[in-house]
C-alpha positions as CSV (number, residue, x, y, z in Angstrom):
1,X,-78.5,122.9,-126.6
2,X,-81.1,121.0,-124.5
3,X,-81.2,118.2,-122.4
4,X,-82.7,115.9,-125.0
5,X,-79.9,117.2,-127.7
6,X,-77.4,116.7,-125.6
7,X,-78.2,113.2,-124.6
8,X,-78.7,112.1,-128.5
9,X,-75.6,113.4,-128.7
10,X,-73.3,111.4,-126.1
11,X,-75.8,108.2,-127.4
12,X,-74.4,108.7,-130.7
13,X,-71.1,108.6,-129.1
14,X,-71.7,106.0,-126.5
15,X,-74.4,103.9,-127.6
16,X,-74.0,101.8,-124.5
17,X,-75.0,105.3,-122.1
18,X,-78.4,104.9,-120.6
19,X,-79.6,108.5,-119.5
20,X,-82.4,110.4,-117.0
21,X,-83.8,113.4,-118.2
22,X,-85.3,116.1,-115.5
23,X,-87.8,118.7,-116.5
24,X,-90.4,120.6,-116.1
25,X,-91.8,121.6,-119.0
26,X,-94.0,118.9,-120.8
27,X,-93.1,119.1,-124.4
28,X,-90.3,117.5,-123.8
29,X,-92.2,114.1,-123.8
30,X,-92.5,113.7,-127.1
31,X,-89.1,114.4,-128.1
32,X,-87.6,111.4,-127.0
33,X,-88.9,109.4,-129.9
34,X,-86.7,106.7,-130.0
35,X,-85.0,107.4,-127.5
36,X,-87.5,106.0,-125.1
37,X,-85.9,102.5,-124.7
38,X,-82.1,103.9,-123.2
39,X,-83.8,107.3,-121.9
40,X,-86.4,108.3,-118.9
41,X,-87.7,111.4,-118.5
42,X,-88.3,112.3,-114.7
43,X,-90.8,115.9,-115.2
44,X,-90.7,117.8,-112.1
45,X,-91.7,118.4,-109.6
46,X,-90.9,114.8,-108.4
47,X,-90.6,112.8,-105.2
48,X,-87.4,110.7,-103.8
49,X,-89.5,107.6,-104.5
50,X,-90.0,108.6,-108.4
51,X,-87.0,109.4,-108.7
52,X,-85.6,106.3,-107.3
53,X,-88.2,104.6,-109.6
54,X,-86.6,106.0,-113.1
55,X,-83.1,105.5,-111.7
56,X,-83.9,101.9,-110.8
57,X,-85.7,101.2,-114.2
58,X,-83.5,102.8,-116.7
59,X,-80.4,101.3,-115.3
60,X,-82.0,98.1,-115.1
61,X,-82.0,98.2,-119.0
62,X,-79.3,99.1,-119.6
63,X,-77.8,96.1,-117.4
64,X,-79.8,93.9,-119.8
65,X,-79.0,95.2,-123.1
């Protein structure tokens, strides 16, 4: 299972869940569909201040939803 099935899976279980995705390989981007709203992707390599970027943003939402 990948990292994008895996986090459908736990949304469809836990709708509230917001979720970071880390990876390298760019085909992964356009899996997230519509997914994009409670789901970040952070592609690698990264640095601290991306990283604190997508952590910062995502959970923001999910404050607000």
């Amino acid at each position: 299972m990948s990292g994008i099935q895996l986090v459908r899976e736990l949304l469809e279980r836990r709708p509230f869940l917001a979720a970071i995705v880390m990876s390298g390989y760019t085909e992964d981007l356009p899996r997230l569909g519509e997914l994009e709203d409670r789901v970040a992707l952070l592609p690698k390599p990264f640095t601290p201040n991306e990283a604190r970027e997508k952590v910062g943003r995502i959970f923001g939402r999910a404050a607000s939803s």
